[in-house]
N, C-alpha and C positions, 0 to 999 in steps of 0.2 A: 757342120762348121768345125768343131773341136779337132774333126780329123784333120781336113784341115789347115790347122794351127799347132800341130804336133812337129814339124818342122821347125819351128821357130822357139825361142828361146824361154820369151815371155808376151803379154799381151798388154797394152795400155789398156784403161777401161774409162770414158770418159762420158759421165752421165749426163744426157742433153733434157731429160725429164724423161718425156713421153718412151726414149727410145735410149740407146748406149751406142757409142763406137766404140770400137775393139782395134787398137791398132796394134799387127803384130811386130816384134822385135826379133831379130834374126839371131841366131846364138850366137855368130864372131860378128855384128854388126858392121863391125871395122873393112873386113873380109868383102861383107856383100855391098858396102858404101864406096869400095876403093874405086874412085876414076868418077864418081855420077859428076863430081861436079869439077871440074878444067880449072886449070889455073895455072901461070908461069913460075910461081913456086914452089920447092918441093914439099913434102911434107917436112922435112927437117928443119926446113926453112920457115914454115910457121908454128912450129913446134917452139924454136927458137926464138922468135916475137914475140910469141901468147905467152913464155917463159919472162922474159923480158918486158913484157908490159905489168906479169903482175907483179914482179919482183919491183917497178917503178911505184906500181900500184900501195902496194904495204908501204915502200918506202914514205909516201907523200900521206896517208893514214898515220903513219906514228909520228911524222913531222908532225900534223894536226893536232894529236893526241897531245902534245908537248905541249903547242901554242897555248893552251891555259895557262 
């Protein structure tokens, strides 16, 4: 198995008791991820919303923060 797993970047290890899964990580993730999963936006374009949500996101946290 380690051979392998020589490919890959890193390994998760996720103890189930009796037994562990090993789930492997690719070293450019990003690279081997590109396309699996379709969508009418590009990436820049959710780059740009996940930017934007969390930047909404703090905002409405230190509003909160205040409200005392």
């Amino acid at each position: 198995m380690p051979g392998k797993l020589a490919k890959f970047g890193s390994v998760i290890i996720i103890d189930i008791g009796e037994y562990f899964i090993g789930i492997p990580i690719p070293r450019d993730s990003l690279v081997s991820t590109s396309g699996i999963i379709k969508g009418e936006k590009s990436i820049n374009e959710l780059k740009r919303e996940a930017e934007e949500a969390a930047r909404d996101a703090l905002e409405r946290a230190r509003r909160m923060s205040h409200a005392d």
